[in-house]
N, C-alpha and C positions, 0 to 999 in steps of 0.2 A: 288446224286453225279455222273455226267459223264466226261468222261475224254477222249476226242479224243486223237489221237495220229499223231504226224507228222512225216515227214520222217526225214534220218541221217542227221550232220549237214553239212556234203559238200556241200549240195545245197545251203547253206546259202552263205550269202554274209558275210566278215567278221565283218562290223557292226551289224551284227544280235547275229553273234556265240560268238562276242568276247568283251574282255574286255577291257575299258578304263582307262586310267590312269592322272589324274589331276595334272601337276607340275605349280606351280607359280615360276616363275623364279627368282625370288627376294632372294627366300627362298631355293633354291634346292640345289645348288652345287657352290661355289664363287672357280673361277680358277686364277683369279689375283691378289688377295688379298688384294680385294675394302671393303670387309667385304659385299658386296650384290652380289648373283646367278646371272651365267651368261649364255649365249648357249653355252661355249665352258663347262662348268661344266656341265651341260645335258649331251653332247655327252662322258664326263667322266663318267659319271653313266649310261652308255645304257647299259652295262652289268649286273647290278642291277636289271631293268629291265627285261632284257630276263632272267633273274635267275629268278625274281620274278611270271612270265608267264602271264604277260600282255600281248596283243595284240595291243592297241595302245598307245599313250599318246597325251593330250591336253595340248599347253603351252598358257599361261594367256599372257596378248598382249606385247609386244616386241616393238614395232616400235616407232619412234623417238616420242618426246611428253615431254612436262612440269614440267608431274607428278603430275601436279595438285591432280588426281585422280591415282595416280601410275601406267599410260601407257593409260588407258583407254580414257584419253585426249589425242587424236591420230594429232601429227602434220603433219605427212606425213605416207602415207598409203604403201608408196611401201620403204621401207628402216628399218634398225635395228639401235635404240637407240644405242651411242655408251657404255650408260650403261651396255649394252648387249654381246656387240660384234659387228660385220658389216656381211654384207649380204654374204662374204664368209664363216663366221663362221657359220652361217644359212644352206649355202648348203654342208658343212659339215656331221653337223647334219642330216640334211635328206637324205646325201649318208651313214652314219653310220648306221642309225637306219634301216633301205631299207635291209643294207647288214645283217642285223639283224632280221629281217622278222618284224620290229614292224613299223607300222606307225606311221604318222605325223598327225595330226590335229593342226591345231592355229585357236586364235582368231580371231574376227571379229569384229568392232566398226562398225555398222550401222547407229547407230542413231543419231551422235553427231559427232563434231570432237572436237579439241581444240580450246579454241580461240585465239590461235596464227597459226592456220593453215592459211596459204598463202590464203585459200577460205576465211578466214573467214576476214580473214585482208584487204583482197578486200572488202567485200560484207559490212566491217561495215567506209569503208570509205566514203562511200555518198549514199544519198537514190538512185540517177541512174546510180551507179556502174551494169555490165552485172552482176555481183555474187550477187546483192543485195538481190535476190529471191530464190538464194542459201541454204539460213536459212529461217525462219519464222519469219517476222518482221512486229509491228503490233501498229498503233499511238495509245496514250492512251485512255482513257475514260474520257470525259469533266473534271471531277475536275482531273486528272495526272496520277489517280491508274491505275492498268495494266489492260490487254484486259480482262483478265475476273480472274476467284479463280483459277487457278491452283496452287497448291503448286511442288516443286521440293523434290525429296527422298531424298533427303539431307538435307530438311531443309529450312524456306526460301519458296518464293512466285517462279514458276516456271518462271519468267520474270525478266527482268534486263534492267532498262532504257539508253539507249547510249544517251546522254548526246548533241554530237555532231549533232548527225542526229536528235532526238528528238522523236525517236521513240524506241519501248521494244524490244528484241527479245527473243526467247523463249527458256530454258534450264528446260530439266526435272531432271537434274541433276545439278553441281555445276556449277554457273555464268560462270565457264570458260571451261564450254562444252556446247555451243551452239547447238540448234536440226540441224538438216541437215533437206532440204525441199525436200524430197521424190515424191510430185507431180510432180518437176522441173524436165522432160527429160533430160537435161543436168546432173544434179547429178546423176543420175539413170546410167547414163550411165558411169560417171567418176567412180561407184562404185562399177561397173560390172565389170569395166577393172580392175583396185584393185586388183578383185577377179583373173583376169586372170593372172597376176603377178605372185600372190604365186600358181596358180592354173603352171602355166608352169614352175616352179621351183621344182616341184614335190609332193607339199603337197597332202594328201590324204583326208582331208576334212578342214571343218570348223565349229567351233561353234561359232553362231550368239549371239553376247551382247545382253541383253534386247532387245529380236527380238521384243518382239510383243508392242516395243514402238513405231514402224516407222512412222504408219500411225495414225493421230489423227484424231478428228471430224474437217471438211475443216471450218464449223461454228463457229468452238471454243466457243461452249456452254459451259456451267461452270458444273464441276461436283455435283451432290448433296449431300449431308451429306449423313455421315456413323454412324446410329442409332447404330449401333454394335461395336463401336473403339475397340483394344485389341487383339484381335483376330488372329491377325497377328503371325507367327512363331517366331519374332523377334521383340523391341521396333524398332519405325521405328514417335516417335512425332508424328507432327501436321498432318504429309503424312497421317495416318493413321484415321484420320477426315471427308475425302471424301471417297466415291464411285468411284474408278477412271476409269471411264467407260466412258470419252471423252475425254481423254488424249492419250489412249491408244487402239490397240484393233479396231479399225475401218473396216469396211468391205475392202475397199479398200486393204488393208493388204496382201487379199488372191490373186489376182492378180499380186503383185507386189513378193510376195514369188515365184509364176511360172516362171518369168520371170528368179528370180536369180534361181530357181533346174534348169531351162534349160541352162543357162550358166554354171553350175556344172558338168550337165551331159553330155555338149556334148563337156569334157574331159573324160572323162570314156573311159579306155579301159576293154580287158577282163582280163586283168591280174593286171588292178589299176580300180576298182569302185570307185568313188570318192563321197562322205558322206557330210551330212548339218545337223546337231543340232542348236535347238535356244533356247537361254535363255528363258525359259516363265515362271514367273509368275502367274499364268493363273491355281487357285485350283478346278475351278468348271468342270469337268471331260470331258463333252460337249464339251464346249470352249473350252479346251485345248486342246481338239482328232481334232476340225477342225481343227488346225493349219498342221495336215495332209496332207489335202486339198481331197476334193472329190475325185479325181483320183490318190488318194496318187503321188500327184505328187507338191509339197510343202516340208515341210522340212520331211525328211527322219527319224526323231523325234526331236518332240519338246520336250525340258528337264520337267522331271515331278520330281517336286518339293513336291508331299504332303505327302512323310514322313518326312519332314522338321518341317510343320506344324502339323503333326498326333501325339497323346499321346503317349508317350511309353510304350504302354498295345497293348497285342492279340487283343483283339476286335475291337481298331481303328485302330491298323496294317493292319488286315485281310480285315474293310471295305477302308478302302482306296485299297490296289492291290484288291479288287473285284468291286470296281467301276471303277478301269483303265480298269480292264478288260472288264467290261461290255461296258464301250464307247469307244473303240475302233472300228475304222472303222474296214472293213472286210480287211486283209491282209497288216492291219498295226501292228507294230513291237512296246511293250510296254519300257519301261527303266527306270531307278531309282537310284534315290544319298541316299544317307543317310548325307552330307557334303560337304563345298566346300570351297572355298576363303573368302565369304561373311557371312556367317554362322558357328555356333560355330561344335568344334567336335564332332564328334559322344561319344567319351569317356566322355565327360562332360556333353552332353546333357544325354544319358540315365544311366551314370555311368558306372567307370571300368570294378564291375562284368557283365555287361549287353556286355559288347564291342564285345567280340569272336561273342554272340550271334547274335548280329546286322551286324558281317560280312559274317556271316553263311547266315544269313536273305540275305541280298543285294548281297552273290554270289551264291545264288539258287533259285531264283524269276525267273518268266520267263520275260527275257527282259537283255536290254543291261544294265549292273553296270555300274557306275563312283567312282572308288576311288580316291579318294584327300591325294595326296602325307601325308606319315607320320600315314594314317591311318591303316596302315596294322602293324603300331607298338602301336598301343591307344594310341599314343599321345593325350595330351589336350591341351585345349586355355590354354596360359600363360597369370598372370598378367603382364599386362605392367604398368611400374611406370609412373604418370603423363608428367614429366617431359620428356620421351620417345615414347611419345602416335605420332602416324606420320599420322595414318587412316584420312583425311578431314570428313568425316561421323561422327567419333568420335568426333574431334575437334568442329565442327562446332554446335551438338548438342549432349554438356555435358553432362555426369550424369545420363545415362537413358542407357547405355550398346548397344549402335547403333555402336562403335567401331569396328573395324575388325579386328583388331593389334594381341587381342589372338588366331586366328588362322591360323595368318600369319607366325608362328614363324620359325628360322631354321630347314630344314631337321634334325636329331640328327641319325650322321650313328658310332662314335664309343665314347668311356670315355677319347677322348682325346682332349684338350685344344680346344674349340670352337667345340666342338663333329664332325670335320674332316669334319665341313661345309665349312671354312673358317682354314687360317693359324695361329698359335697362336701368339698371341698381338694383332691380327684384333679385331676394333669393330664392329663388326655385326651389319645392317641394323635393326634389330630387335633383344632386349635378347635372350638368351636361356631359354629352359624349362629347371628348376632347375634338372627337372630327369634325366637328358639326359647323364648321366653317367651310371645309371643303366635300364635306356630306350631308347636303340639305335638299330641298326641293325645286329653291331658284338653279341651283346650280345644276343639279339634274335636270332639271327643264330644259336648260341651254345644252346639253350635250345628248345626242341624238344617239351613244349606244349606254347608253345608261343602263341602271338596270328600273329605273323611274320609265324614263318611254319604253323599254319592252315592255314592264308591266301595265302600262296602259294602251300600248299597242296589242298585245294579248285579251285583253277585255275587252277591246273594240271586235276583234277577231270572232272572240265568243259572239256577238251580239250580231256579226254579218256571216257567219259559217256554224250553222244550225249544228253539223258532225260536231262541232268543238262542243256547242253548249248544250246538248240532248244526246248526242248520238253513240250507238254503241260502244262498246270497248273490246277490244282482242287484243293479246301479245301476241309478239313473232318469235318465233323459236328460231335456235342454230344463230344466233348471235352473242358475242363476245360477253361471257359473263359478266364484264365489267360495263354495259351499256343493255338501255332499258328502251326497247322497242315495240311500237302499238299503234292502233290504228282507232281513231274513231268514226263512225261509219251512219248516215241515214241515206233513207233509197237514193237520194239524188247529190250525196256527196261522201267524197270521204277522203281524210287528211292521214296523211302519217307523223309520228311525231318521236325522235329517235333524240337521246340523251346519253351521254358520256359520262359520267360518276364519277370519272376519274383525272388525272391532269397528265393520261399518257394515251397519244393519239390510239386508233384502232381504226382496222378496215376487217370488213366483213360483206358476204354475198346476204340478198333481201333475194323473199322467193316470189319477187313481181321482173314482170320486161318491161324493155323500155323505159321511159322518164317523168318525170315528174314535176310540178314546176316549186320552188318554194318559195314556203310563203312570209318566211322569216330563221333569224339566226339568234340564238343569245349573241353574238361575235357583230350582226348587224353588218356581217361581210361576206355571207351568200346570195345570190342571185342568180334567176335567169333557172333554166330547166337544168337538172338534176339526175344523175341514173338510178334506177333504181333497180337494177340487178349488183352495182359493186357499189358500194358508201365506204366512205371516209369520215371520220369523226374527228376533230381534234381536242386535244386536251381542252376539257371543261366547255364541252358546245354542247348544245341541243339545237336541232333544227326541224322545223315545224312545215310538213313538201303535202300540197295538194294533187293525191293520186287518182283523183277522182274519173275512172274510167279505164286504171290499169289493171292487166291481167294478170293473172297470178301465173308463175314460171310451170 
């Protein structure tokens, strides 16, 4: 077992020390009583926030668009859907939040636009339109079929023949998100500016949509079968038939990420560092650490998704964070979701009594968290009735739980009429969780073992014990396969922090003497000093013991 130590976390930049907060706007706060979240309802709940002791939050895309894909069909890249608000209610928002010490992150549609974007509307009205080269347009293969197998995640052949011009062009997602052609210096450039937009309006970073779809194989070789289908965190059909290793993922990739961190960073001042996440995909631990980029000078983290996919047991827990850790470049920065927009909740996925445990886990890991709105209350996915289903993903392939609808659902903040998302008689963009009277945040607030006040007792933690929010990471071995034990460690502290997986007690020997004091319980019913040669677990606890100055046995 070794266990460096790093210094306090001032040095850190605040993406490193601090934490993220995931709002989908659809679902967060409805201030004019459309029955769907808007940004003027954000900057109504920035107090919630700074109560809750987040440091930043992430909003899911905003800007004008179709809705095909609700936003992520982007039709103009510098402007706010008026579903949302307008670009004053935006700089609103980012002067409130600012005055509030929390930053701004928004999304970023890279790979795709709409296809009703003004580019795309150009470039598919004739094969010698200047925007023709815009997208990826490709005639077919002698008997009609498309350029080659790609399938789209959605469902569906990744090609879609335009009729007029008579040739395919290529969408990895829905027919009415066309790719964006990434080779083309002109896009490159129009995408850059995009950036510089919301980068001069103040945001403080960006999280990249399926970053690592930009750059395909220039060949369009066909991807090979996938001998292993299943396997996937999520039903995901026929997508999950190939190998998608020429769709995606291309070297070229890593170049064209430099160009965008250095448009990033040369906004940066000393008092705004400005920050780049990207969607990746990307479970093989290797591949996903280059997205780095050798001189860490690439995205600032690429989003690590493999607790999404990992078991919910100690053992595949532990080897997933011990394989982040192991591939990481030298003085890159690891981070981890447990949940998001696309993916079900954490409450549902490991179970209620497991939930505390899982927040405990994702806000004491070394690396930057992402909580996704609602989860600091264990919310779960809602069933949604057929006839309410909205997701295209869902729609498009039935039957097989590829929907996203149940974890879209309303914020739920008290037990009053539309749970004080929304005005009462609205109907809401999406039902309510049937609990959401006695699962809210008034009500969490009033009850002191929540899993609301752990999670804000945990954050406050981070921000007063440096070990929690910078400090090393070690596991302990010789403990009970079915419990996840580890230490975080800087010279002048270090905490242990021991988690149960399961709902059947365990005791096990820790190779330190003597005791420890602690310094919280998910159960919110340990106190007082602690041994730390023999521990006791009970079903579904984690406990978080400040060992700071004990010796190893």
């Amino acid at each position: 077992m070794i266990e460096n130590v790093q210094t306090d976390a001032d040095s850190f930049p605040w993406w490193k020390r601090g934490v993220i907060y995931q709002i989908y706007p659809r679902s967060f706060q409805d201030s004019n009583g459309d029955g769907t979240g808007d940004l003027r309802g954000i900057t109504e709940r920035l107090d919630y926030l700074s109560w809750l002791g987040i440091d930043a939050f992430w909003i899911s895309p905003f800007y004008p668009s179709p809705m095909a894909d609700f936003g992520y069909d982007v039709s103009n890249y510098r402007d706010v859907d008026p579903l949302f608000g307008t670009l004053a209610d935006f700089d609103a928002l980012v002067e409130e939040a600012h005055a509030r010490g929390l930053k701004v992150v928004i999304d970023f549609v890279p790979n795709h636009t709409s296809d009703q974007h003004p580019w795309f509307v150009e470039s598919r009205s004739s094969r010698d339109n200047p925007k023709r080269d815009w997208y990826v347009w490709r005639d077919p293969k002698p008997d009609g079929s498309p350029p080659n197998n790609w399938l789209a995640t959605f469902g569906g052949p990744a090609w879609t023949l335009d009729e007029a011009t008579g040739q395919y062009y290529l969408h990895g997602f829905l027919p009415q998100q066309p790719d964006l052609n990434w080779r083309n210096p002109e896009v490159k450039e129009a995408m850059l500016d995009a950036l510089r937009f919301w980068l001069r309006r103040g945001v403080d970073g960006f999280r990249f949509d399926v970053a690592h779809h930009i750059m395909k194989d220039p060949e369009l070789r066909d991807n090979p079968a996938n001998e292993t289908p299943g396997i996937l965190h999520k039903p995901m059909g026929d997508f999950d038939s190939q190998l998608h290793v020429m769709d995606r993922m291309h070297a070229d990739l890593h170049p064209t990420y430099q160009e965008i961190r250095a448009v990033i960073d040369s906004f940066n001042t000393e008092t705004q560092p400005r920050f780049m996440i990207g969607e990746t995909h990307i479970f093989e631990p290797v591949q996903w650490a280059s997205l780095y980029g050798e001189q860490l000078n690439e995205m600032h983290m690429p989003a690590n998704f493999g607790l999404l996919r990992a078991q919910w047991n100690a053992k595949s827990v532990r080897a997933h964070v011990d394989s982040i850790e192991a591939a990481l470049p030298a003085g890159a920065w690891p981070n981890y979701v447990l949940s998001n927009h696309d993916d079900w909740r954490t409450a549902t996925r490991v179970g209620p009594p497991q939930a505390k445990v899982a927040m405990m886990l994702l806000l004491t890991l070394r690396g930057t968290p992402t909580i996704y709105y609602g989860e600091e209350l264990g919310m779960e996915n809602v069933e949604i009735p057929p006839d309410q289903e909205q997701d295209p993903a869902g729609l498009r392939v039935p039957g097989i739980g590829m929907g996203r609808d149940p974890e879209r659902t309303p914020m739920q903040w008290d037990a009053s009429p539309n749970a004080g998302f929304a005005p009462e008689g609205v109907t809401t963009w999406l039902p309510l969780a049937p609990d959401y009277k006695t699962r809210n945040v008034a009500v969490e607030k009033a009850d002191p073992k929540s899993i609301l006040n752990l999670t804000n007792e945990l954050l406050e933690l981070r921000k007063s014990h440096p070990a929690l929010a910078v400090g090393d990471y070690a596991a302990i071995d010789g403990v009970p396969d079915e419990c996840f034990v580890y230490t975080r460690s800087t010279a002048g502290q270090r905490v242990l922090i021991a988690l149960n997986l399961t709902n059947q007690e365990h005791q096990f020997t820790l190779p330190y003497t003597g005791t420890g004091q602690v310094v919280t319980s998910t159960g919110k019913d340990r106190t007082g000093k602690i041994s730390l040669t023999f521990m006791v677990l009970q079903p579904n606890e984690g406990i978080l013991i400040d060992i700071t100055g004990a010796k190893l046995a």
